[in-house]
C-alpha positions as CSV (number, residue, x, y, z in Angstrom):
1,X,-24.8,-7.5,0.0
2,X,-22.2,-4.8,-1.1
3,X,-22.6,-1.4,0.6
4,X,-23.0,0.3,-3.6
5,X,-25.5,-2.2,-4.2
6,X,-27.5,-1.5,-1.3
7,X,-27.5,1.8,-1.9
8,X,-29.0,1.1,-5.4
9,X,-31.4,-1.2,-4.4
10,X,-32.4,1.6,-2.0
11,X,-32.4,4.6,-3.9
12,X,-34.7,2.0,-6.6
13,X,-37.0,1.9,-3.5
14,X,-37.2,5.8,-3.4
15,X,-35.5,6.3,-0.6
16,X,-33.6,9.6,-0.2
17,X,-30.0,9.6,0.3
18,X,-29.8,11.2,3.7
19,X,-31.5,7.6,4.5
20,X,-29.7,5.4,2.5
21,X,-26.3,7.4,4.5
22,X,-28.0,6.5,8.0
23,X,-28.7,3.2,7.0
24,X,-25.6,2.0,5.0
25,X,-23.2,3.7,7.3
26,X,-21.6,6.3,4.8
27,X,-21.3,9.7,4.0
28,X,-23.8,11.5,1.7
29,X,-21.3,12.2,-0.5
30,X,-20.6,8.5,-0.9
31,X,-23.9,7.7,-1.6
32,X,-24.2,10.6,-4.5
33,X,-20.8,8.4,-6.3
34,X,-22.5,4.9,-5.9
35,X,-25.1,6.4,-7.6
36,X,-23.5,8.3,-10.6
37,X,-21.3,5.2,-11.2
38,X,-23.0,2.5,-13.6
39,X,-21.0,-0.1,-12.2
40,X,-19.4,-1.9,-8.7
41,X,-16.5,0.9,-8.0
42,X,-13.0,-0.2,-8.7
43,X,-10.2,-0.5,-6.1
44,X,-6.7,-0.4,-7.1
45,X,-2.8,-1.3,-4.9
46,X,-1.4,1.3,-4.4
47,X,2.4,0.9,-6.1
48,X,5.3,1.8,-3.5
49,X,8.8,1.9,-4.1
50,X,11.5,1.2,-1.4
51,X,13.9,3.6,-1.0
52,X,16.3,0.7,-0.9
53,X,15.6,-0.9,-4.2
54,X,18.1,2.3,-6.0
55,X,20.9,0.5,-3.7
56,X,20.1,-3.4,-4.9
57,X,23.3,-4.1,-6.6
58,X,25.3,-2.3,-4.1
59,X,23.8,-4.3,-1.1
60,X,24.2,-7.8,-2.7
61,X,27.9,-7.0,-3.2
62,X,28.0,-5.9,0.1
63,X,26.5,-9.3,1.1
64,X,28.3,-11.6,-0.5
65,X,31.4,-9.3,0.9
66,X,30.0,-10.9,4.4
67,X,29.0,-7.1,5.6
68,X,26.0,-7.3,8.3
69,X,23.0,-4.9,8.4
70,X,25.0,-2.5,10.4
71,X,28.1,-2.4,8.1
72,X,25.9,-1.6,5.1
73,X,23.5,0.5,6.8
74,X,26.7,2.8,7.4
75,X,28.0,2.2,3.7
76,X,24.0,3.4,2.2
77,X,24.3,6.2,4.8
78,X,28.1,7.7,3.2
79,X,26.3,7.1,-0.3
80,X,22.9,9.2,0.4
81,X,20.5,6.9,1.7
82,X,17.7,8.6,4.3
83,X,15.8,5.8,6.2
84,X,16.3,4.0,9.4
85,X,18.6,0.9,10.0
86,X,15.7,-1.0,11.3
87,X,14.2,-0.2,7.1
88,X,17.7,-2.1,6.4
89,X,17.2,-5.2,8.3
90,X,13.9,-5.9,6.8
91,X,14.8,-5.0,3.7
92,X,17.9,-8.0,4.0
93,X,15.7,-10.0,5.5
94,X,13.7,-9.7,2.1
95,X,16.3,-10.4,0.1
96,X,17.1,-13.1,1.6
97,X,14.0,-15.2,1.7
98,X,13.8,-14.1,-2.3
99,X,17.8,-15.0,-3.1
100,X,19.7,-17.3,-0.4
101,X,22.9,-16.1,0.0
């Protein structure tokens, strides 16, 4: 059983929510949400965006140049990019598995 449904079947039962907190495992103030919402809650990705994807264009030219991770990791560096070479190599290694080269 779901940790919100268990706290409505429990609350049903009359039991307060310091209880239902002890017994579910959660805080008091989860219990008060699970009970004002009608429904299961809702969970949602959280959307990220690389850094890298602004310099997609510029690394596949770089690629097909025959420029390793090093090489364009300099090259992002002179144009303004911020992360870490290591935040390079996995980014290529992305790109590759998506587009062979």
């Amino acid at each position: 059983m779901y940790k919100w449904q268990r706290i409505k079947a429990l609350h049903a039962q009359g039991v307060g929510i310091r209880q239902i907190a002890r017994d579910v495992g959660v805080s008091r103030n989860t219990v008060r949400k699970y009970l004002k919402e009608a429904g299961p809650p809702q969970f949602k990705a959280r959307e990220y965006t690389k850094e890298l994807d602004k310099f997609l264009e510029e690394i596949k030219v770089m690629l097909a140049k025959g420029y390793i991770g090093t090489r364009i990791y300099k090259e992002l560096k002179d144009k303004g990019y911020q992360g870490s070479l290591a935040s390079v190599h996995r980014y290529l290694r992305a790109i590759k598995k998506r587009v062979p080269c």
